[in-house]
C-alpha atoms as an extended CHARMM CRD file, in Angstrom:
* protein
*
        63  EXT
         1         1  UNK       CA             -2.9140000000      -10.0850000000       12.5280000000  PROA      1               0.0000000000
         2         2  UNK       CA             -4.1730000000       -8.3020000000        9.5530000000  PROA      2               0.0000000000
         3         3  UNK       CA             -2.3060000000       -9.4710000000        5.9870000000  PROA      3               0.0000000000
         4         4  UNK       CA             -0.4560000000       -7.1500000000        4.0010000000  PROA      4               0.0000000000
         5         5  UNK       CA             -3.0700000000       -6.0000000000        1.6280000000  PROA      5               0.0000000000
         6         6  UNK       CA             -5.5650000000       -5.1200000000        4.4790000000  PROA      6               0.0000000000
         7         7  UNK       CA             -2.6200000000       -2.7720000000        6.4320000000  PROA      7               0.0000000000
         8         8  UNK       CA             -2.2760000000       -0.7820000000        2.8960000000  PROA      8               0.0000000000
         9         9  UNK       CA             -5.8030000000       -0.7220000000        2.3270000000  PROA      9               0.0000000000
        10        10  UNK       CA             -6.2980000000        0.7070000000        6.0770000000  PROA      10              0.0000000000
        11        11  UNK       CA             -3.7440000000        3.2180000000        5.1050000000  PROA      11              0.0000000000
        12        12  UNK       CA             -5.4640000000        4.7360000000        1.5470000000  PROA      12              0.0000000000
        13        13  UNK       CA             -8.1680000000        4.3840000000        3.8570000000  PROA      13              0.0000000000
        14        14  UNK       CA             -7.1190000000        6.5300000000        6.7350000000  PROA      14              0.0000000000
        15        15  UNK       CA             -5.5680000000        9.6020000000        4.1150000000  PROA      15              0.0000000000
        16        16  UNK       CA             -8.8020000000        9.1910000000        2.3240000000  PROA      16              0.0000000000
        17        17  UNK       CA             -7.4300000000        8.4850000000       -1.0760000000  PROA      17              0.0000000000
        18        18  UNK       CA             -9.1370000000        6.4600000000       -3.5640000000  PROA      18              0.0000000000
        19        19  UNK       CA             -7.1920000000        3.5740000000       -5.2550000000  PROA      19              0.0000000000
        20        20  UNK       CA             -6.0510000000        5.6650000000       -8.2970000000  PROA      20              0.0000000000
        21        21  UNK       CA             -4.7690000000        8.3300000000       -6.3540000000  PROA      21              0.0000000000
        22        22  UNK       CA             -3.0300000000        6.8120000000       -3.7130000000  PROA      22              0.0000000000
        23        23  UNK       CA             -1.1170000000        4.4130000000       -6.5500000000  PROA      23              0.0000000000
        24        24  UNK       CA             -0.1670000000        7.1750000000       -7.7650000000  PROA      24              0.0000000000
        25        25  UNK       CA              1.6580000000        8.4560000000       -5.0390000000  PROA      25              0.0000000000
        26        26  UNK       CA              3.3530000000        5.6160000000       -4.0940000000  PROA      26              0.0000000000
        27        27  UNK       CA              4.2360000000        5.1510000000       -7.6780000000  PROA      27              0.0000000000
        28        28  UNK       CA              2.3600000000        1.7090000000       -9.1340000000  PROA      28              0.0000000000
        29        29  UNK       CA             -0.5410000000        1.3920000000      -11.1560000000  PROA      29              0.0000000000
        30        30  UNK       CA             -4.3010000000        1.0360000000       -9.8170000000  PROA      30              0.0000000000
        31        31  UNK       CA             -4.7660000000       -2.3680000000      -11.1380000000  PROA      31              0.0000000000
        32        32  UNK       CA             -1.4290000000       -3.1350000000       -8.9440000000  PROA      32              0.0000000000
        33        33  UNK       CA             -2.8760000000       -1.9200000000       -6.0600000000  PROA      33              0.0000000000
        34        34  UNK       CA             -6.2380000000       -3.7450000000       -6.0650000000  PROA      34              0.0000000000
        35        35  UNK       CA             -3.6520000000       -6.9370000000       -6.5760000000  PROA      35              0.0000000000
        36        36  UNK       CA             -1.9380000000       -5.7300000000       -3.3680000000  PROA      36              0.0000000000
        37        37  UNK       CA             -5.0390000000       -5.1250000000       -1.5050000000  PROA      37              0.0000000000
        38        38  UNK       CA             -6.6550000000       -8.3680000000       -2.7460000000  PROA      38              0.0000000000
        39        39  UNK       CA             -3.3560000000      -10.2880000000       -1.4320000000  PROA      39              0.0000000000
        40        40  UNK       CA             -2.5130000000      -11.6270000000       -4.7410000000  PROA      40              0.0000000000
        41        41  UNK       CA              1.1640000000      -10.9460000000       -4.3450000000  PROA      41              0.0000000000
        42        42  UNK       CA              3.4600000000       -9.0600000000       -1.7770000000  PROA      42              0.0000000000
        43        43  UNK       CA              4.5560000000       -5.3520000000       -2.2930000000  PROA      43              0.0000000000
        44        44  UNK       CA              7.6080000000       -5.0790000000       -3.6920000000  PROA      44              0.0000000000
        45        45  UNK       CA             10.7610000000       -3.5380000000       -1.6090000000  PROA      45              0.0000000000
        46        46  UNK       CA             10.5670000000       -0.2890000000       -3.6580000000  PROA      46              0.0000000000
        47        47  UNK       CA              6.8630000000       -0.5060000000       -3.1140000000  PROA      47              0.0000000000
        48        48  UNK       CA              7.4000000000       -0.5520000000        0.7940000000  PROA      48              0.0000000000
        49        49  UNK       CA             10.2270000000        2.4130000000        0.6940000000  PROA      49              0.0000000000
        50        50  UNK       CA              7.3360000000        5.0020000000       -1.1560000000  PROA      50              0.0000000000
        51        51  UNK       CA              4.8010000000        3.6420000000        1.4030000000  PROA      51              0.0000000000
        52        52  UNK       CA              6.9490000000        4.5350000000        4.3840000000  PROA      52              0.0000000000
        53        53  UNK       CA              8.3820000000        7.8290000000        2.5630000000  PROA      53              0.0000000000
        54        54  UNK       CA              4.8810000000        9.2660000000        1.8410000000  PROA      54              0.0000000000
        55        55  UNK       CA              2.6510000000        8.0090000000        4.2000000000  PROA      55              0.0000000000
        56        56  UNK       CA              5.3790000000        7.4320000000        7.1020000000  PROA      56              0.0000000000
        57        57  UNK       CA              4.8130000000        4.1190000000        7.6670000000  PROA      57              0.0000000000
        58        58  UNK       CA              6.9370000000        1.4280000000        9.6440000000  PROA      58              0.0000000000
        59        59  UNK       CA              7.8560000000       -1.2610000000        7.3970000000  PROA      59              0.0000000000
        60        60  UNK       CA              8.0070000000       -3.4720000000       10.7310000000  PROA      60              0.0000000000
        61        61  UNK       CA              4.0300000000       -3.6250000000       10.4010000000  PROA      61              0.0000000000
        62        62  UNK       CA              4.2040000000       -4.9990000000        7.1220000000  PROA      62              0.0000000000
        63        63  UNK       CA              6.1010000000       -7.9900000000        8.1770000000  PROA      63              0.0000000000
């Protein structure tokens, strides 16, 4: 199973967004999103909601 920070990668990914745009619309800062990406922590819950809101992903695939 992929980890966390792979799925959201696959996801800026997929809508072709680069890392400062795609923080932006999910409403965290770039250097938070590498840290995401690189698996150094776990999104946060608000983090998740903006994922699944503008991208329309399942939160069951993040956990």
């Amino acid at each position: 199973m992929d980890s966390i920070g792979a799925r959201i990668k696959y996801i800026r990914k997929l809508h072709e967004l680069n890392q400062v745009s795609f923080a932006q619309a999910i409403g965290i800062s770039q250097g938070t999103l590498s840290e995401l990406e690189s698996n150094k922590f776990s999104p946060s819950v608000e983090t998740l909601i903006q994922l699944h809101q503008k991208f329309e992903v399942d939160y069951i695939g993040f956990y």
